[in-house]
C-alpha positions as CSV (number, residue, x, y, z in Angstrom):
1,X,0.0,0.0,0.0
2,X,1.1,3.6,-0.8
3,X,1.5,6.5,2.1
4,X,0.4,9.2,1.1
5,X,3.1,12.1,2.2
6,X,2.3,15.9,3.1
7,X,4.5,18.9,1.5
8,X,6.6,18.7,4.7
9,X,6.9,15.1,4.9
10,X,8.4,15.0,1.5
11,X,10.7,17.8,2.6
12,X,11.7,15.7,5.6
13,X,12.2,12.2,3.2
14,X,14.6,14.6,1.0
15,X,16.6,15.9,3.8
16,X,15.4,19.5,4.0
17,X,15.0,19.3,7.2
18,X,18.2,17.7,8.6
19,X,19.6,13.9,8.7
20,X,18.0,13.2,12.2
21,X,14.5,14.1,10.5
22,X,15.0,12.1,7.3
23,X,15.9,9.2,9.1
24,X,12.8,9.4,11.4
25,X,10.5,9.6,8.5
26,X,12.1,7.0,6.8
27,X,11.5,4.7,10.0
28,X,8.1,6.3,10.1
29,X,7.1,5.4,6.1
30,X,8.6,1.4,6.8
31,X,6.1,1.4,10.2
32,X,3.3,2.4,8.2
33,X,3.7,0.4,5.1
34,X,3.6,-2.1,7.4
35,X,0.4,-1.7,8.7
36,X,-1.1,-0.3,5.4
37,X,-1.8,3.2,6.8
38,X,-2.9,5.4,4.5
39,X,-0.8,8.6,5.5
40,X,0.3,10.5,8.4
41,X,-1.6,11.8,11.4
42,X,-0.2,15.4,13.8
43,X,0.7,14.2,17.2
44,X,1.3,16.6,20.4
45,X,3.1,14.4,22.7
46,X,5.6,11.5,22.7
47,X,6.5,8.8,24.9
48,X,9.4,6.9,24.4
49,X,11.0,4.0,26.5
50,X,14.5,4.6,27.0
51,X,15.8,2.2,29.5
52,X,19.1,1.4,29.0
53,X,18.7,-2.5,29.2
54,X,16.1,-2.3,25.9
55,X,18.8,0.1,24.2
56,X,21.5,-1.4,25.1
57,X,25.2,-0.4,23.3
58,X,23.7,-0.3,19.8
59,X,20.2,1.7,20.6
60,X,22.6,4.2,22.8
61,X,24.9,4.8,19.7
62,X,22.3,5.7,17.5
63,X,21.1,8.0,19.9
64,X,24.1,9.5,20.6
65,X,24.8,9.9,16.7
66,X,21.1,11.8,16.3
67,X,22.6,13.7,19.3
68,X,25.5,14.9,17.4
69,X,23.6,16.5,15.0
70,X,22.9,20.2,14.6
71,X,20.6,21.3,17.1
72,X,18.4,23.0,14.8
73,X,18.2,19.4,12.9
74,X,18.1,17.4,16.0
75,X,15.3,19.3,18.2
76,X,12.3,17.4,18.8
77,X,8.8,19.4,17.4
78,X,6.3,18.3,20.3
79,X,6.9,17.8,24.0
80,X,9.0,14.2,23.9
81,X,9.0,12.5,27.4
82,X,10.7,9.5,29.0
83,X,9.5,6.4,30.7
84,X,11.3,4.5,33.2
85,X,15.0,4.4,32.8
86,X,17.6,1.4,33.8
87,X,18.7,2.7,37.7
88,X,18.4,5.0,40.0
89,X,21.7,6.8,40.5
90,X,21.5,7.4,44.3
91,X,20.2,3.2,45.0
92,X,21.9,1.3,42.4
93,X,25.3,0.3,44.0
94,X,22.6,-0.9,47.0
95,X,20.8,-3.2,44.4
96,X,23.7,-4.9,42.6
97,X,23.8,-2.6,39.4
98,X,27.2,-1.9,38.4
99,X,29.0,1.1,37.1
100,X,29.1,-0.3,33.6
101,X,25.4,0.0,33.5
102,X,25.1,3.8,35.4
103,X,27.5,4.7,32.7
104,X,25.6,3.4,30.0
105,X,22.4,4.9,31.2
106,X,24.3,8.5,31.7
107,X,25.3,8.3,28.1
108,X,21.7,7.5,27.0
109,X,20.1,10.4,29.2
110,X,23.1,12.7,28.0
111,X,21.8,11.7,24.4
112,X,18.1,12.1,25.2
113,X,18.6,15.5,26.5
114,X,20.5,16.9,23.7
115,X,17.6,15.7,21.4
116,X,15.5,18.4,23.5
117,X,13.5,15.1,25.4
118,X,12.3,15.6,28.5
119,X,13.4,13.3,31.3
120,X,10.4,12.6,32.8
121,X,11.2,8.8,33.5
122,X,8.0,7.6,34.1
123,X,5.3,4.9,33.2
124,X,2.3,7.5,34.8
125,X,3.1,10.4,32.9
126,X,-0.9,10.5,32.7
127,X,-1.2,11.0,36.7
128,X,2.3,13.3,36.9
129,X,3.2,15.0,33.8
130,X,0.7,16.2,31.1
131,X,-3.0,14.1,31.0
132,X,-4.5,14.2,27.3
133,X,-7.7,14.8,26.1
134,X,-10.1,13.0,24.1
135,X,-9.0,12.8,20.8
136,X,-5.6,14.0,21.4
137,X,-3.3,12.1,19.4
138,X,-0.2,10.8,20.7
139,X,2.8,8.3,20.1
140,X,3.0,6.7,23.5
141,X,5.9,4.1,24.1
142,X,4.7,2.0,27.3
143,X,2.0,-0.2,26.8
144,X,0.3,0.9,30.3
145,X,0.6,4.4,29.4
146,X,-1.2,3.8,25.8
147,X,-3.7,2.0,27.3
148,X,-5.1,4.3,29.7
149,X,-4.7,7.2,27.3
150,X,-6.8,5.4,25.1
151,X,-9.3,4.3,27.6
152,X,-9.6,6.5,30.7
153,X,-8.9,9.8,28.3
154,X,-10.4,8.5,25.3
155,X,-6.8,9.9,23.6
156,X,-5.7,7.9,20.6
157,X,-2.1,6.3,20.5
158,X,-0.8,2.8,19.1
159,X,1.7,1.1,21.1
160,X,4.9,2.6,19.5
161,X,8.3,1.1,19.9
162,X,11.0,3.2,21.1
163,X,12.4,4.0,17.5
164,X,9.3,4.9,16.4
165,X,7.8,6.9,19.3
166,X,11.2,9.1,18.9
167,X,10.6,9.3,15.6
168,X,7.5,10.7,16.2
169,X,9.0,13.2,18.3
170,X,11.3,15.0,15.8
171,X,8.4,14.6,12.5
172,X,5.2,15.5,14.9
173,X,3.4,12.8,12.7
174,X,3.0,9.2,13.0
175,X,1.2,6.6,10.4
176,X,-2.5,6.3,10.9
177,X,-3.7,3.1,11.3
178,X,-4.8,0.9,14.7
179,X,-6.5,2.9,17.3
180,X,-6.1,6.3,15.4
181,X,-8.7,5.2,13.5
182,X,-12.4,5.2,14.2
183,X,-13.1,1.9,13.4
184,X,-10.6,0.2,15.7
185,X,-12.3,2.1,18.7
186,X,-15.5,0.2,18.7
187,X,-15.9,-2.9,21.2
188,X,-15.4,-6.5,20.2
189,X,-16.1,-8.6,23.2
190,X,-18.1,-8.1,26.2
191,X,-17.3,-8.5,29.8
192,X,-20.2,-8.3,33.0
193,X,-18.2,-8.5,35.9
194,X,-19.4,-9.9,38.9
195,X,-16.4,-9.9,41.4
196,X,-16.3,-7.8,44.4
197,X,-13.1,-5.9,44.3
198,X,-11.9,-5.1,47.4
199,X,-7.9,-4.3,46.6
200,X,-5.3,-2.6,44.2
201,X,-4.7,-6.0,43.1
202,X,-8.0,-7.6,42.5
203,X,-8.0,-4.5,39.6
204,X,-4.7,-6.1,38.4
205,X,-6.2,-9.5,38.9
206,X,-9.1,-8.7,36.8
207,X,-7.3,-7.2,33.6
208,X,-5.4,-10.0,34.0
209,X,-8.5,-12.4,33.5
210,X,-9.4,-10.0,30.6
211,X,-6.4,-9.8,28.6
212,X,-5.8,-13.2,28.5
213,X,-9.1,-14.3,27.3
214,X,-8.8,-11.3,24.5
215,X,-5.2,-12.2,23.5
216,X,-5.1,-9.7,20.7
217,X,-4.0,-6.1,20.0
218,X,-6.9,-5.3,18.2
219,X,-9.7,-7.0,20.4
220,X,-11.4,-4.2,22.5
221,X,-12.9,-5.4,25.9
222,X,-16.5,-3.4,26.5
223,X,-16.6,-3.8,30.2
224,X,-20.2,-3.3,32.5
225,X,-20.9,-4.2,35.8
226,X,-18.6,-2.8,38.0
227,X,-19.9,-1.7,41.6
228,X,-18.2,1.2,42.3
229,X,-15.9,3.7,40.2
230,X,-12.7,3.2,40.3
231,X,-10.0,5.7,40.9
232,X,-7.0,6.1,39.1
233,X,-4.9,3.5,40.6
234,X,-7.2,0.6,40.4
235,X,-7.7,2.2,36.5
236,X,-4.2,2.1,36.5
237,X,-4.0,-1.4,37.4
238,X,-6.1,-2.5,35.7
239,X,-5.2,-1.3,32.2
240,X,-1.1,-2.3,32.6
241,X,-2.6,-6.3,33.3
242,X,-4.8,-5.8,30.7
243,X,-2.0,-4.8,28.1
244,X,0.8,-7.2,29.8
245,X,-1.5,-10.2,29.4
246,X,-3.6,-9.9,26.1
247,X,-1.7,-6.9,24.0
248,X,-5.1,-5.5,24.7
249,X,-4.8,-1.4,23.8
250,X,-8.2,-0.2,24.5
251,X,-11.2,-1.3,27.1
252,X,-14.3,0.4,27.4
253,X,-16.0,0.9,31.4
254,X,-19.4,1.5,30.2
255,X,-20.9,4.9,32.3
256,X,-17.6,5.4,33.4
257,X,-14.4,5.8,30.6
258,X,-14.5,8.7,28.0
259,X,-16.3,6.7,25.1
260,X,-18.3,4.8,26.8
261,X,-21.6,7.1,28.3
262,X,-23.6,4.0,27.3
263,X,-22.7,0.6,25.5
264,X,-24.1,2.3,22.5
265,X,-21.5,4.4,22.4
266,X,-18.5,1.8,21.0
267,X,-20.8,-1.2,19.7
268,X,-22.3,-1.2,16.3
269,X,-23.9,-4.7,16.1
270,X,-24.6,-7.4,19.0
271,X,-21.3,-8.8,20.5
272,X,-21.1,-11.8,21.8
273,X,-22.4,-13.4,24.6
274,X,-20.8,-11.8,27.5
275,X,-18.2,-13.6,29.6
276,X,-18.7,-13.4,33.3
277,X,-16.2,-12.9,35.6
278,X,-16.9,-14.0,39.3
279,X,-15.0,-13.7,42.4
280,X,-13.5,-17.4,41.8
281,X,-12.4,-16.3,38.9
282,X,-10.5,-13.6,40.6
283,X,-9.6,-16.2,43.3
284,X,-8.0,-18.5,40.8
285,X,-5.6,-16.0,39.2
286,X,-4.2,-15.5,42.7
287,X,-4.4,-19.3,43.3
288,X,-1.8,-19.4,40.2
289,X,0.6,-17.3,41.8
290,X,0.3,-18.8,45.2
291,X,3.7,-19.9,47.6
292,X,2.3,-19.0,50.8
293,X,4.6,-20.3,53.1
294,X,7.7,-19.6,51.6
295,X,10.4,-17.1,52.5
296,X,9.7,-13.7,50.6
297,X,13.0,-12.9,49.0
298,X,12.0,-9.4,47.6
299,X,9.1,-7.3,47.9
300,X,8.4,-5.0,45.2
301,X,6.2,-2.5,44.6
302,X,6.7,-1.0,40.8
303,X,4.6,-1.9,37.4
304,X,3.4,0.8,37.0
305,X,4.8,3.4,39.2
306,X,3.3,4.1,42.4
307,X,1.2,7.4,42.7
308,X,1.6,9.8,45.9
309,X,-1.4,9.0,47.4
310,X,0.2,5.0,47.5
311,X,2.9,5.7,48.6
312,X,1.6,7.7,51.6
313,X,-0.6,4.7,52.2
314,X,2.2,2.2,52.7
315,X,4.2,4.8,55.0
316,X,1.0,4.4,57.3
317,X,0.8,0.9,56.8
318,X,4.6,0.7,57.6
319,X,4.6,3.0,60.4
320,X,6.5,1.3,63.7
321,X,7.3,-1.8,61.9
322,X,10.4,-3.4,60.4
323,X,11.3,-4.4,57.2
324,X,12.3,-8.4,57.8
325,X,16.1,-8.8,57.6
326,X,16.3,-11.1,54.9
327,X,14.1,-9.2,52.6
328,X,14.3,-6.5,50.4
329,X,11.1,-4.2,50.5
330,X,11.4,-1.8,46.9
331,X,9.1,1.0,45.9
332,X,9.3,2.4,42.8
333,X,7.8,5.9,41.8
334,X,8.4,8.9,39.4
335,X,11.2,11.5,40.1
336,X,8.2,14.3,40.4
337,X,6.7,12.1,43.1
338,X,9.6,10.9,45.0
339,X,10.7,14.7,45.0
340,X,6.6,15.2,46.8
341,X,7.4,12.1,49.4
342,X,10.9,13.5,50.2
343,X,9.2,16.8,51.3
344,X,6.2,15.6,53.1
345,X,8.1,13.1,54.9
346,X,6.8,9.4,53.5
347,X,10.0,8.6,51.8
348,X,11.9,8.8,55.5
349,X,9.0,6.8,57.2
350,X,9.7,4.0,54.5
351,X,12.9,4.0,54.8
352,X,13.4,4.3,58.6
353,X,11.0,0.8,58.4
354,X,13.5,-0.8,56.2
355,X,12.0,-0.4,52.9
356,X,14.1,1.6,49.4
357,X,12.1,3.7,47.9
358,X,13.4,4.5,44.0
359,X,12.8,6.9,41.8
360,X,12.6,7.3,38.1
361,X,12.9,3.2,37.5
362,X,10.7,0.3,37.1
363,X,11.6,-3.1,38.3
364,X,11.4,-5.3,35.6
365,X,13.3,-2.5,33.6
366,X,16.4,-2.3,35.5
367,X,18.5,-5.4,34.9
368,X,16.3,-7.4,37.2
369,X,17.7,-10.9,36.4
370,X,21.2,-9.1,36.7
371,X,19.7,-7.7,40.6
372,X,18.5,-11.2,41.7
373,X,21.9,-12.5,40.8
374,X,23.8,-9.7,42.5
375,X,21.3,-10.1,45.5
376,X,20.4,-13.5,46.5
377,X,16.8,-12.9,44.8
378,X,14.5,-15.6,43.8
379,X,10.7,-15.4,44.9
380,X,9.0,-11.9,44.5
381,X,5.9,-10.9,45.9
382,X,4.0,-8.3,44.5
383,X,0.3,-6.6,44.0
384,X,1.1,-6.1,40.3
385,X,-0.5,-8.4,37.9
386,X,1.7,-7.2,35.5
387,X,4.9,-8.0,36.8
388,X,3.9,-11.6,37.8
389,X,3.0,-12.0,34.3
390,X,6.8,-10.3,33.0
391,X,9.3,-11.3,35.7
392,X,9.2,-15.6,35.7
393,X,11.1,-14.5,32.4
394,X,13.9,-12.7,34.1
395,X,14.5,-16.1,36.6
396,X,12.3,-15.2,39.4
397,X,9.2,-16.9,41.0
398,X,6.9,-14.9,41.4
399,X,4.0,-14.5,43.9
400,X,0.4,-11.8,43.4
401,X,-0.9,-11.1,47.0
402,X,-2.9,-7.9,48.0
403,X,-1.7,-4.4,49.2
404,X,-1.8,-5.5,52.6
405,X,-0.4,-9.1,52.3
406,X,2.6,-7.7,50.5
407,X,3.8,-5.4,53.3
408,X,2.8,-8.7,56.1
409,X,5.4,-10.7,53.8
410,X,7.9,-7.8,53.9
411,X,7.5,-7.5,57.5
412,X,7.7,-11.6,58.9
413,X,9.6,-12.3,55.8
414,X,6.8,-15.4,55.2
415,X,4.4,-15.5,52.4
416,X,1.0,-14.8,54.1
417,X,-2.5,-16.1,53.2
C-alpha cells in the first residue's frame, strides 16, 4: 500500500530538514507500510522507553549519533518525554547494578537531552506529567501508558516502539492506522463482571482475567458491571494487566471511561455473549501465583509506578514496623513524586521501616535478572499483575498477593495467606 506524504513530509524524506528528520520519517514510512496506513496523522506528545537495558550499546549509539547533530536538525517538534530508565543513580550500588550500567544509562540520558527530550522517567506520565484529552493524538511508548490514554482519556495512540515513538518526536506525525482510526475504537467482546473488588490487586487481577481471554491487539474489551468507580490507581492497574496479558490497547468501562456514556457508544452490532467474571475467577488467578509459606526474598512494589497517594498509604501501613532482615522491600515511583514524598516526609518513614524507595525506574526494567543475581533474589511478591505475568522470564518466582499481604510478607519475611 502507498503512504500518502504531506508537502513537509516530503521535505523531511529529501533531507530538507536535517539527517536526524529524514531518518525518522524514513522509519516512520517502513512502520506504516507495514500496517497499510494510509498517510500520516499530527501528534502533540511523545513517549518513548529509553531504558538502558532495551537500548542497550547499539540503541545508545544511534542515539548519541542523532545527538551529534545540529541542534536545529536534531530538536524534537512536540513535547517528547521518557518512561522509566535502567537505575536510580542514588540506589543502584545498593541493588547490585554496576558502574558499567550507570554509565551506559548517563550516556543515553546525555543523548536524550540533547535531542531536547524531557526526562520525565516515568510509566504515569498521565497521573504526573501532562494528561490528554479525548481525541488527542499521541505516540506513547509503554504499553500501560497507551492504554489508559486510550481508555480512561479517550486519547488515541498505538503502542509505539521506542524507534518509532522518537521518531515521532522529531516529524510531529505518526502513520494512521490501529486505534487512530475510528473503526478500531468500537468494542469487540463483552465483559459483566461480577467480582467484588476489594484491593489494588484484585484491579490487576481482573485485567489480567481480561487480557488473557482477549489475547489480541486489536480485540477491545467493553466492560459493564462494576460496583463502584474506580480511581486512578485501580484504572491504572487494571489497564497495565490488561495490556501485559492480552496486547489489549483499548477497554471500554461502560458509564464510566470517556467513550463509553452508554454501550451504544462503542458497539455497532450485537457482541457476543458476554463472559462473566466472578469472584473465583479472581480467586484462581491469585491461586496461580500462590507460595504461601515460603520465605519472601523481595518485595516489590513497581509496574506501574506508584502514585503519591500510595505511597503515603504504605508509610501508614509501615509505620512502627520493620522491614524483615532477609528481605528487600522496593518502591518504585516517578522523580516528580519521589521529590513530593521527600518533602512531606513518607520517603523517611519507608525507609526508617526498612523499605528503598526508587525513583525514576521500574523493576522489571532495571536489569532485574542481573539484581537477583547480584542479590540472592529468587521469589517476588508483588500486587502487580503485571509484573507476575513479566518477571518468571527474568529467573524469578513470582508470587500476586494484595496491598496489605505484600507489606505482612515484607515485615515476617513469610508469604502470608
Amino acid at each position: 500500500m502507498t503512504i500518502t506524504l504531506s508537502d513537509e513530509a516530503k521535505a523531511m524524506r529529501a533531507g530538507a530538514f536535517g539527517e536526524a528528520r529524514r531518518l525518522a520519517i524514513e522509519h516512520q514510512i517502513a512502520v506504516g507500510r507495514f500496517f497499510d496506513a494510509p498517510d500520516f496523522v499530527p501528534v502533540t506528545q511523545a513517549h518513548v522507553m529509553g531504558d538502558t537495558e532495551s537500548l542497550g550499546e547499539a540503541g545508545v549509539a544511534y542515539v548519541e549519533r542523532l545527538a551529534a547533530m545540529p541542534q536545529a536538525e536534531r530538536r524534537t517538534r512536540v513535547p517528547t518525554i521518557t518512561d522509566p530508565r535502567g537505575l536510580d543513580f542514588a540506589a543502584y550500588r545498593r541493588l547490585g547494578q554496576t558502574e558499567a550500567m550507570a554509565a551506559l544509562e548517563r550516556r543515553a540520558a546525555r543523548a536524550l537531552e540533547a535531542l531536547g527530550v524531557l526526562m520525565t522517567n516515568t510509566c504515569i506520565n498521565y497521573q504526573t506529567v501532562l494528561p490528554p484529552t479525548r481525541g488527542e493524538h499521541l505516540a506513547m511508548g509503554d504499553t500501560g501508558v497507551a492504554i489508559y490514554c486510550n481508555s480512561v482519556f479517550g486519547a488515541r495512540t498505538n503502542f509505539e516502539g521506542g524507534p518509532s515513538a522518537l521518531a515521532a518526536g522529531l516529524t510531529r506525525l505518526t502513520p494512521r492506522y490501529g486505534y487512530h482510526l475510528d473503526r478500531h475504537r468500537r468494542a469487540t467482546k463483552s465483559f459483566v463482571v461480577e467480582a467484588d473488588l476489594k484491593d489494588l490487586a484484585d484491579w490487576g487481577a481482573l485485567g489480567a482475567l481480561i487480557g488473557r481471554t482477549c489475547n489480541s491487539y486489536w480485540e477491545v474489551p467493553l466492560i459493564e458491571g462494576i460496583a463502584r468507580t474506580p480511581g486512578s490507581d485501580a484504572l491504572k492497574q487494571l489497564g497495565a494487566a490488561m495490556a501485559s496479558f492480552g496486547s489489549t490497547a483499548l477497554f471500554h468501562l461502560v458509564g464510566l471511561t470517556a467513550e463509553a456514556r452508554t454501550r451504544d457508544d462503542v458497539t455497532d452490532s450485537p457482541l457476543p455473549d458476554p463472559i462473566v467474571i466472578r469472584d473465583s475467577d479472581i480467586a484462581g488467578l491469585y491461586a496461580r501465583y500462590d507460595a504461601t509459606g515460603e520465605r519472601a526474598d523481595v518485595v516489590v512494589f513497581s509496574a506501574p509506578q506508584l502514585s503519591l497517594i500510595e505511597i503515603d498509604d504504605l508509610a501508614r501501613r509501615l509505620d512502627g514496623r520493620r522491614v524483615h532482615a532477609e528481605t528487600t522491600l522496593l518502591i518504585a515511583t516517578s522523580p516528580e513524586n519521589k521529590a513530593a514524598a521527600d518533602r512531606m516526609g513518607l520517603t523517611g518513614r519507608i525507609e526508617e521501616a526498612g523499605g528503598i524507595v526508587l525513583e525514576g525506574v521500574c523493576f522489571y526494567q532495571s536489569y532485574a535478572r542481573e539484581m537477583a543475581q547480584a542479590m540472592g533474589w529468587h521469589r517476588l511478591v508483588t500486587p502487580s499483575a503485571k509484573l507476575v505475568n513479566i518477571i518468571g522470564g527474568y529467573g524469578f518466582a513470582p508470587t500476586l498477593r494484595t496491598v496489605d499481604q505484600c507489606v505482612e510478607a515484607a515485615v515476617s519475611g513469610r508469604i502470608v495467606a
